[in-house]
C-alpha positions in Angstrom: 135.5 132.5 103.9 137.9 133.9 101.4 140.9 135.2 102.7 141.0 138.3 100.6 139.5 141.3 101.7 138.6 144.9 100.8 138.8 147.6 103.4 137.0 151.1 103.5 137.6 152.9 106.7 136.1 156.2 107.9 133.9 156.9 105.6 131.7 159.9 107.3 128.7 162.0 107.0 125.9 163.6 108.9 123.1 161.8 109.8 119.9 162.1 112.3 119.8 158.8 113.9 119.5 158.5 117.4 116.4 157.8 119.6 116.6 161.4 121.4 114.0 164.2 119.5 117.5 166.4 119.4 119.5 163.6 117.5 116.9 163.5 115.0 116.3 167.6 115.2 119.9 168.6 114.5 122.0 165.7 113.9 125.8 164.7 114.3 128.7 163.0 112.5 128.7 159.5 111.7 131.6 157.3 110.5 131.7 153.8 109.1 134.1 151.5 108.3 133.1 148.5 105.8 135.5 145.7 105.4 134.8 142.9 102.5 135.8 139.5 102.4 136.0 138.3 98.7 138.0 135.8 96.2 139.9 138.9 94.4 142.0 136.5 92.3 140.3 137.0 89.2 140.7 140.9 89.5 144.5 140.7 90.2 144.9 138.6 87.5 143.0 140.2 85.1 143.0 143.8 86.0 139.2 144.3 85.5 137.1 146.6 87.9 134.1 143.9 86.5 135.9 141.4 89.1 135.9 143.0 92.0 133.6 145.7 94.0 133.8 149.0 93.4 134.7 150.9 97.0 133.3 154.1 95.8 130.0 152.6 95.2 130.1 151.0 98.5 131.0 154.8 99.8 128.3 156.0 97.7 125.9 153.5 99.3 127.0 154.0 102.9 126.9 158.2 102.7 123.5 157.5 101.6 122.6 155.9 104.1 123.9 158.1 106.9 121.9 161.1 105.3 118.9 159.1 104.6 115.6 158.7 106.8 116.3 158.6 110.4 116.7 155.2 112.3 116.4 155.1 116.4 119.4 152.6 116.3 123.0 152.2 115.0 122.2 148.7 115.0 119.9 149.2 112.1 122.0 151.4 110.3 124.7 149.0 110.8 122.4 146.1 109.5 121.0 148.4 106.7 124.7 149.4 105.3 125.5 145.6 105.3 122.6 144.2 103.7 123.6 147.2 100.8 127.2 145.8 100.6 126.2 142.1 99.9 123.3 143.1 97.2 127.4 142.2 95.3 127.1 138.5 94.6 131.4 138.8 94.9 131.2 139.5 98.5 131.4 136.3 100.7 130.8 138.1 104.1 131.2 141.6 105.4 131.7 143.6 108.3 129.9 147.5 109.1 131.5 149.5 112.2 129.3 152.5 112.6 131.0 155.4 114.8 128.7 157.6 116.7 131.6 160.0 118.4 129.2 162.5 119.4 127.3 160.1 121.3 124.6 161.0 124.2 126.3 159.3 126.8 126.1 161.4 129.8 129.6 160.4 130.6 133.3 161.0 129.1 134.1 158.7 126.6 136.2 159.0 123.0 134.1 156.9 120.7 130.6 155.0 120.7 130.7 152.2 117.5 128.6 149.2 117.0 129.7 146.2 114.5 127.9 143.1 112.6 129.6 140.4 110.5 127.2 139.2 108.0 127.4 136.4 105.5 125.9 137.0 101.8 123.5 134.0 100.7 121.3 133.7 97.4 119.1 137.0 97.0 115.3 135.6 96.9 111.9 137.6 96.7 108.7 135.6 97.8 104.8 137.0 97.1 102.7 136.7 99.7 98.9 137.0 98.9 95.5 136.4 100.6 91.6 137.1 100.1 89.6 134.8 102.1 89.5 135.2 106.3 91.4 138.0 108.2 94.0 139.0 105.2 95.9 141.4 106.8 96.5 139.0 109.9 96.8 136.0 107.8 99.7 138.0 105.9 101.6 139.2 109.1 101.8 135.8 110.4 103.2 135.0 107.1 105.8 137.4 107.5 106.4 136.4 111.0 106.7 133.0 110.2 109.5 133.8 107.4 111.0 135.3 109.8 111.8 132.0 111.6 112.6 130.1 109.0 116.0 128.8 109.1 118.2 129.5 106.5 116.2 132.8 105.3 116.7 136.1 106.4 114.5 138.6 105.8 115.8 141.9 105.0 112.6 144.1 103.6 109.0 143.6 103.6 106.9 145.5 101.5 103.8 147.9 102.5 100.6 145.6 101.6 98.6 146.9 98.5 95.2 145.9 97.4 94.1 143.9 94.1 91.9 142.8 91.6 91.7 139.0 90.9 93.4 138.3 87.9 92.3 135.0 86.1 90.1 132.5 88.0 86.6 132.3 89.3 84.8 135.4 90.8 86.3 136.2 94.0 86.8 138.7 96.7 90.1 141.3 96.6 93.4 140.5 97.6 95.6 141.8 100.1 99.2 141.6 98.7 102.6 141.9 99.4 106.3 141.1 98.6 109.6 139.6 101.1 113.1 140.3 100.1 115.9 138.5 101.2 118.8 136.2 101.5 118.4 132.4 101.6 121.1 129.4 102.6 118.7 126.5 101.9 118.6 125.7 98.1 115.7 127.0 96.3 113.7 123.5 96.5 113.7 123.0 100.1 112.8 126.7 100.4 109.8 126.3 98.4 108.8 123.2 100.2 108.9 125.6 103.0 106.8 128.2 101.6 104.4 125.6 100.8 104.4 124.2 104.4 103.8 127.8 105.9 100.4 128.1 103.4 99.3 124.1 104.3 99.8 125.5 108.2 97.1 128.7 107.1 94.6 126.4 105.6 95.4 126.8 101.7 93.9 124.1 99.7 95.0 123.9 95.5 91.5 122.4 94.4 90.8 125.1 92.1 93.2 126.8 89.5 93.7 130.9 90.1 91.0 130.8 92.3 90.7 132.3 96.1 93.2 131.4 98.8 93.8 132.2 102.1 97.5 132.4 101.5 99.7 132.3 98.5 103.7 132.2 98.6 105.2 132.2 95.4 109.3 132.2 95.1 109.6 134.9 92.8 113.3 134.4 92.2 116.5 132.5 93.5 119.4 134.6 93.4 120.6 137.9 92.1 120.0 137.8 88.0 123.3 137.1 86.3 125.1 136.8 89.7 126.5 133.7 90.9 124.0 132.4 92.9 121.1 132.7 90.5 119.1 129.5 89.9 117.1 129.7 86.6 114.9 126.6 86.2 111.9 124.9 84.4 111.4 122.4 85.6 107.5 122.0 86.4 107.7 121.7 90.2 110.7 124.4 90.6 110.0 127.4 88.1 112.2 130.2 88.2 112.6 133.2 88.0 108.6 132.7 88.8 106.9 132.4 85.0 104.6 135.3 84.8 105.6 137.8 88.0 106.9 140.6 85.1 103.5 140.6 84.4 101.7 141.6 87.4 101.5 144.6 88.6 100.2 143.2 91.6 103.5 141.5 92.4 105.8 144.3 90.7 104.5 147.5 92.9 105.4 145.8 96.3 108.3 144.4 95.0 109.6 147.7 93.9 108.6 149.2 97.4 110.6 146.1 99.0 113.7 146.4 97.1 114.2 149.2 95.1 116.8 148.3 93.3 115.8 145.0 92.2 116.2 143.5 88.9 114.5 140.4 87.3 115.1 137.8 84.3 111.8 138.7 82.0 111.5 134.6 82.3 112.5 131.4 83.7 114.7 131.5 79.8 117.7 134.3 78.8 114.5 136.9 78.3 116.8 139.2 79.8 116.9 141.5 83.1 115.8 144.5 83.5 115.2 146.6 86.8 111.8 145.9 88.5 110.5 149.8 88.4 111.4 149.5 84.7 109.1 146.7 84.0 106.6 147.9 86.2 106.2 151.3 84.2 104.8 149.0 81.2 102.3 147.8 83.1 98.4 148.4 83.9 97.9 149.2 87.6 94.4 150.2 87.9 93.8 147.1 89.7 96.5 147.8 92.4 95.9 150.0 95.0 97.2 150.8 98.8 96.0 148.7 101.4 96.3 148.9 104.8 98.4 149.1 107.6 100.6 146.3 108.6 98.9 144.8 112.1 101.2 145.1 115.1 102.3 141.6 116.4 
């Protein structure tokens, strides 16, 4: 871990978290402090704001937060704030104190705060699709088992929408839906992975585009133009995936996972531009809600 650091202590707002119906009525103050780990040699050399993070953003980022939609749990804010923080390839790890002074405790106390240390991997997005058997349960377990995958860590999951086949034989819908996350592994063994989740749901590749009953695809390896990015083509490890800015199909969720998302417009320097920016080119008559997530 570098041994440079940027601190940002006390940043505060009002927020609605809590798990009590007054908490989340009338709210209370909230203070977080955010402390960076990062290799800030470049920037002292050089004296450019491009080589290091910008603190206001991450103050930005953390006030929006605190006023944003209502979790039950500091924990999750906490997890929430640091996830936002290492979206900055720069940033090797981070820590997220969130205060809750005002604290329902029932007894007297000065301060309530909960902390997480979190180290920043490779930013990767993975498609998940089905349309033969019980899609929607097919998909959760999916999600569940990328969950336990070590080396991944699954930050979003998008709601599931409904599609029309594109390409292929004549075949029934598809339920689909899109993971965000950071990845350890390198980008091969985490596609063998994927792969070995869909052989352990059945999925058979006889037939080009046609029906499934899963389908993981590793949309992209890394943050685009970031540090970690892997841009390949070889046959066996395309990436950023060939045809995703495309398909509406795999851009809606993807925007509803990670809003802020950008791509590379093809595994060559086609450029990057943000997701929801791409997707508003698109057709997406064939896309439509789907339902519910199952409960586990």
């Amino acid at each position: 871990m570098a041994a440079d650091r940027i601190a940002l202590h006390g940043v505060s707002a009002r927020g609605h978290h809590g798990v009590l119906d007054f908490e989340k009525r009338d709210g209370q103050p909230f203070l977080v402090d955010v402390t960076m780990w990062c290799d800030l040699e470049r920037a002292g050399r050089s004296d450019d704001l491009g080589a290091t993070v910008n603190y206001a953003e991450v103050a930005d980022a953390v006030v929006a937060r605190i006023t944003g939609p209502s979790f039950d749990l500091i924990e999750r804010l906490a997890e929430v704030i640091a996830d936002d923080v290492l979206r900055h390839d720069l940033v090797e790890s981070v820590e997220v104190v969130v205060h809750k002074p005002e604290a329902p405790v029932g007894q007297p106390f000065t301060d309530v705060q909960v902390s997480v240390q979190r180290a920043n991997a490779a930013h990767v997005a993975i498609a998940l699709g089905s349309n033969l058997g019980d899609r929607g349960q097919t998909l959760g377990a999916a999600v569940q088992a990328l969950r336990e995958l070590p080396g991944l860590t699954v930050m979003a999951v998008s709601s599931l929408v409904e599609t029309d086949p594109v390409g292929g034989p004549e075949q029934p819908p598809y339920l689909n839906a899109v993971a965000v996350g950071r990845a350890t592994q390198p980008p091969a063994e985490l596609l063998a992975a994927l792969h070995h989740i869909e052989a352990d749901h059945g999925r058979t590749r006889e037939v080009r585009w046609g029906a499934r009953t899963l389908d993981l695809d590793l949309l992209q390896y890394g943050t685009p133009g970031g540090s970690r990015e892997v841009v390949s083509d070889d046959p066996a490890l395309l990436l950023p995936h060939p045809r995703a800015h495309e398909r509406a199909f795999v851009l809606v969720p993807w925007s509803d996972a990670d809003p802020e998302a950008t791509l590379r417009m093809g595994p060559g320097d086609g450029g990057i531009r943000p997701v929801a920016d791409v997707l508003t080119d698109l057709d997406r008559s064939g896309v439509r809600p789907g339902p519910e997530w199952e409960q586990p």
